[in-house]
C-alpha positions as CSV (number, residue, x, y, z in Angstrom):
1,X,50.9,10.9,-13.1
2,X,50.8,8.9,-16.4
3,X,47.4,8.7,-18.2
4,X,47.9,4.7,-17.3
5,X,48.5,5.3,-14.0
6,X,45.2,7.5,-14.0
7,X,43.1,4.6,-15.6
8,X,44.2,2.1,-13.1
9,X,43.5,4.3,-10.3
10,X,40.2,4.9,-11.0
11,X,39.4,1.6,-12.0
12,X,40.7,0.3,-8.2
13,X,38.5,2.8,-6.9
14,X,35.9,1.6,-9.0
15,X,36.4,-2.3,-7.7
16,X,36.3,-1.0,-4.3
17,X,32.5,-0.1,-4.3
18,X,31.3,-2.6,-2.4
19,X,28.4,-4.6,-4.1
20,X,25.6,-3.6,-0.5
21,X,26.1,-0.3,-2.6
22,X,22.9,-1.4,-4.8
23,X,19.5,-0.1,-3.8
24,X,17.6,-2.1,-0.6
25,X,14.4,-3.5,-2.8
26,X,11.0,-2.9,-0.5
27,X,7.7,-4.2,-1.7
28,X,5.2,-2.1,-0.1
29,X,0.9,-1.9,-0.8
30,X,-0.1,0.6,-3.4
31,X,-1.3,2.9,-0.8
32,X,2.2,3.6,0.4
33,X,3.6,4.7,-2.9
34,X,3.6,8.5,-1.9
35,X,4.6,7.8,1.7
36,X,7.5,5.7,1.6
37,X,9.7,7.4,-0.6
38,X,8.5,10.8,1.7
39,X,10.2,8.6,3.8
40,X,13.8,8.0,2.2
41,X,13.8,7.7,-1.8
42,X,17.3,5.4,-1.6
43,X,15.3,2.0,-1.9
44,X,13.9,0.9,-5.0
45,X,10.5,0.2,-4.7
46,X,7.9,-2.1,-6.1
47,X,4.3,-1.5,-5.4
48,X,1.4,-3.2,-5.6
49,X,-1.3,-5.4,-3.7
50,X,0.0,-6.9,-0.6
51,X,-1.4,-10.8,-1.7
52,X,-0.1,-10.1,-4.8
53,X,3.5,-8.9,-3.2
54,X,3.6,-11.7,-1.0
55,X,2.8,-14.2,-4.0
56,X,6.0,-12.6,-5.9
57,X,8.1,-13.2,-2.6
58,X,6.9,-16.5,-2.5
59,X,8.4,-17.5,-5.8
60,X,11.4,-16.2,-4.9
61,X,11.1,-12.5,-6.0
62,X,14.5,-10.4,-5.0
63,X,12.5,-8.3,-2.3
64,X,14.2,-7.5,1.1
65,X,11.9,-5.7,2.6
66,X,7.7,-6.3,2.9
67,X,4.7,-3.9,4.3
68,X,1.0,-5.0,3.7
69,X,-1.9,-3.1,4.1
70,X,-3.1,-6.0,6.3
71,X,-1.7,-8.2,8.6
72,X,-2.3,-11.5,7.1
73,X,0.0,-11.2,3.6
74,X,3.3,-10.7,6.4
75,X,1.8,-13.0,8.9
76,X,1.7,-16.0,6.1
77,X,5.4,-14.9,5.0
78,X,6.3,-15.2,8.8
79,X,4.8,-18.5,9.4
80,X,6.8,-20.0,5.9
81,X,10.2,-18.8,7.2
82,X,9.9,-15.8,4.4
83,X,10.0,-13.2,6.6
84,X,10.8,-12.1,10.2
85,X,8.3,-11.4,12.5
86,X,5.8,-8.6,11.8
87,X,5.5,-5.5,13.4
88,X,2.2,-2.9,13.1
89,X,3.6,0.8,11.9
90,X,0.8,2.6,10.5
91,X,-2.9,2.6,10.3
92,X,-5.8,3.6,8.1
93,X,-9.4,4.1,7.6
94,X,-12.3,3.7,4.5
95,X,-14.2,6.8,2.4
96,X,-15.8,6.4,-0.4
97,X,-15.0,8.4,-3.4
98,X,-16.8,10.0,-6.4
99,X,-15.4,11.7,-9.4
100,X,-15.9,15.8,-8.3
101,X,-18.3,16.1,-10.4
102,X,-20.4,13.2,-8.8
103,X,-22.5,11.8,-11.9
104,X,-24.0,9.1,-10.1
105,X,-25.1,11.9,-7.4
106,X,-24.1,9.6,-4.2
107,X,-25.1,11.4,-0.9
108,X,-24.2,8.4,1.0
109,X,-23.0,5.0,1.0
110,X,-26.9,3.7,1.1
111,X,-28.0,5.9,-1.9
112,X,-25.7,2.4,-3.5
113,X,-29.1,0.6,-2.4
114,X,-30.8,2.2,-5.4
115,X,-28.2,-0.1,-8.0
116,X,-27.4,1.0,-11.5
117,X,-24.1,2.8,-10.4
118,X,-20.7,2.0,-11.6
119,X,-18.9,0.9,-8.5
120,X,-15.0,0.0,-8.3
121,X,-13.5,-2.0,-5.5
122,X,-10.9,-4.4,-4.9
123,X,-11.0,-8.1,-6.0
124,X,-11.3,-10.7,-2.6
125,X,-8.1,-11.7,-1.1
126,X,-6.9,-7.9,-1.8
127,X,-6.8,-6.1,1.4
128,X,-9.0,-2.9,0.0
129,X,-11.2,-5.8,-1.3
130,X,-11.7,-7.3,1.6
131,X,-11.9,-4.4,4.0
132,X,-14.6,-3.6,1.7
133,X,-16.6,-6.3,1.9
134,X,-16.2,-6.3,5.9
135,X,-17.3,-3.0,5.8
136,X,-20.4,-3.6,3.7
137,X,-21.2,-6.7,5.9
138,X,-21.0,-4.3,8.8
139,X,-23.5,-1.8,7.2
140,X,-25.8,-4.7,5.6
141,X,-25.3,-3.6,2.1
142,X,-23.1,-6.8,0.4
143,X,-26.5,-6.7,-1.9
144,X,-24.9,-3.5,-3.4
145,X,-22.4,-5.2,-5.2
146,X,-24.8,-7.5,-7.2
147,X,-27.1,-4.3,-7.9
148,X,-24.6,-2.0,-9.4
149,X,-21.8,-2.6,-12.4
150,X,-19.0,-3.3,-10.2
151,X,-15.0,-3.6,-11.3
152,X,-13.2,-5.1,-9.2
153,X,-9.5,-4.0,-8.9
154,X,-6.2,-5.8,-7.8
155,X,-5.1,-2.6,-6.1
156,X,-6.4,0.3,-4.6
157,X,-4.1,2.6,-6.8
158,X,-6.5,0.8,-10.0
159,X,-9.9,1.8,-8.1
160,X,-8.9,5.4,-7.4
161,X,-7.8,5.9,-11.4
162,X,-11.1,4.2,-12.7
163,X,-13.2,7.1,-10.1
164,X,-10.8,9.6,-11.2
165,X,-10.8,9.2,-15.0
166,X,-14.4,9.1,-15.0
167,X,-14.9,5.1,-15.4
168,X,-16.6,4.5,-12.1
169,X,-19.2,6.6,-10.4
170,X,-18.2,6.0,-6.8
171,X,-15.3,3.5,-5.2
172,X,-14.0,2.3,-2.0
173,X,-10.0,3.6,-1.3
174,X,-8.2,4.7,1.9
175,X,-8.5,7.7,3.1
176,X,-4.8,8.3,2.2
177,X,-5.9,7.6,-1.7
178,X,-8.7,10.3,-1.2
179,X,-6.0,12.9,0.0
180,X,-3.6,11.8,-2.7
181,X,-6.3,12.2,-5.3
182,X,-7.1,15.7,-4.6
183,X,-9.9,18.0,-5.5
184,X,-10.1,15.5,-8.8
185,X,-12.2,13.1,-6.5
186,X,-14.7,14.2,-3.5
187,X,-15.3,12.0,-0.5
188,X,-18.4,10.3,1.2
189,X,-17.7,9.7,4.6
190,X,-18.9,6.4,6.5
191,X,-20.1,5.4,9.6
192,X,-17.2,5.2,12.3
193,X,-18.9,2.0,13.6
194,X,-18.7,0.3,10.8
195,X,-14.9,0.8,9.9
196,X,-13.3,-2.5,9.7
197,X,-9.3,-2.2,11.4
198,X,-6.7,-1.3,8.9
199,X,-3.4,-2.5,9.8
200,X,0.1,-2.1,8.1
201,X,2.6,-4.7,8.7
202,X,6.2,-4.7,7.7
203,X,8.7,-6.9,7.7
204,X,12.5,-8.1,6.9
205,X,12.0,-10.9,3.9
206,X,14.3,-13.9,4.6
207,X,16.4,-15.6,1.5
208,X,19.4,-16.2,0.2
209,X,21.1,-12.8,-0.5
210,X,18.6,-10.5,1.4
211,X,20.1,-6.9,2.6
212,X,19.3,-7.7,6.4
213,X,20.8,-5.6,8.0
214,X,19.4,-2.6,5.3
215,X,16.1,-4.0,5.8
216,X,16.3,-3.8,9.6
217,X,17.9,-0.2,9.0
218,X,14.8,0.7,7.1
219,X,12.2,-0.8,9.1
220,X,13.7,2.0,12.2
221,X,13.8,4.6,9.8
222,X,10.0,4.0,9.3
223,X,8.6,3.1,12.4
224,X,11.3,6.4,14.0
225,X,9.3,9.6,15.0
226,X,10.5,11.1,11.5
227,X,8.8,8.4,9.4
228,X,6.0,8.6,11.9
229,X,5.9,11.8,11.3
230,X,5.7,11.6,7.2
231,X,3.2,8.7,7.3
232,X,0.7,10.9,9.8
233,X,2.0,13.9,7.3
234,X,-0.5,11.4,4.2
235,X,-3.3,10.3,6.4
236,X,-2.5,7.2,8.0
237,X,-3.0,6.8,12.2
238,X,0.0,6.0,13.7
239,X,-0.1,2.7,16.5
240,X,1.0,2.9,19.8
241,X,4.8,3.0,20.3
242,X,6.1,-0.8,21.2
């Protein structure tokens, strides 16, 4: 075979890729950035806060597939004609953290009462942030977060680095954060009465050029008993099977 022949040849066999070859694009909360790809690690992903997600999918953002750490960010996307309908596929609780060498020496979420801590938590409209301030409602300590320095972070990914680095003496994060953080962060349980529901929620994202049917063919890979499996594998609960 001619070197011409060669070079034509491989070029057809280049053409013949066809173009669903490129990766399925999932936007996904920050607290599923070690889960997902556990998972499968053929989609690309883009991680962040689920309002902030669904505000990028909203503008027209190439995404194809959508899971927020609360129900309402898919739920809006559903009622716009964004997305199709949600589905529940993982679930999670609240710790607070503290750097392992606790500085602020927290015993407990009420030693917050005393003020003049560095506290990190999400902003409002972020579903960490307001988990947060449910949960602080619940326990009748909103006061804390005008007695202490507080950050306030667009993801939860952003309050676990501040605790960790140092720049925060206590935060609230998943408890799937806590166990991703390691022995670099300790955590302070709270009251199992006062836990607000977590709920994930996934979704296929509808517009012009979406990978459906890869999005559908992700969604079973996750909600299958191997990617119930991986997500119960980092911490999260695991809803009844539909």
């Amino acid at each position: 075979m001619t070197r011409a022949l060669l070079a034509l040849t491989a070029a057809a066999a280049f053409a013949a890729v066809p173009s669903s070859a490129s990766a399925l694009n999932v936007y996904a909360a920050s607290s599923l950035r070690d889960a997902f790809p556990a998972i499968t690690g053929s989609p690309s992903y883009n991680f962040g806060g689920s309002n902030t997600l669904q505000a990028q999918i909203e503008r027209g953002a190439p995404a194809d597939v959508f899971a927020s750490a609360s129900p309402d960010e898919a739920r809006a996307l559903f009622k716009e004609g964004l997305c199709s309908r949600p589905v529940t596929f993982a679930t999670n609780k609240l710790v607070l953290i503290v750097p392992s060498g606790n500085p602020g020496h927290i015993r407990s979420v009420y030693t917050l009462r005393q003020g003049g801590r560095r506290l990190s938590i999400g902003t409002a409209g972020v579903p960490i942030g307001d988990y947060t301030r449910e949960l602080l409602r619940r326990l009748h300590l909103s006061s804390v977060l005008s007695s202490n320095t507080v950050s306030q972070e667009t993801n939860v990914a952003n309050i676990t680095s501040k605790v960790v680095l140092g720049s925060a003496d206590a935060g609230f994060v998943y408890i799937t954060d806590r166990r991703a953080a390691g022995d670099r962060v300790r955590g302070v349980s709270l009251p199992r009465w006062a836990q607000p529901p977590v709920r994930y929620s996934i979704c296929s994202v509808r517009r012009s050029g979406a990978d459906s049917s890869g999005a559908a063919s992700f969604i079973r890979r996750v909600r299958s008993t191997a990617g119930r499996r991986a997500l119960k594998r980092f911490g999260f609960g695991l809803p009844p099977r539909a």
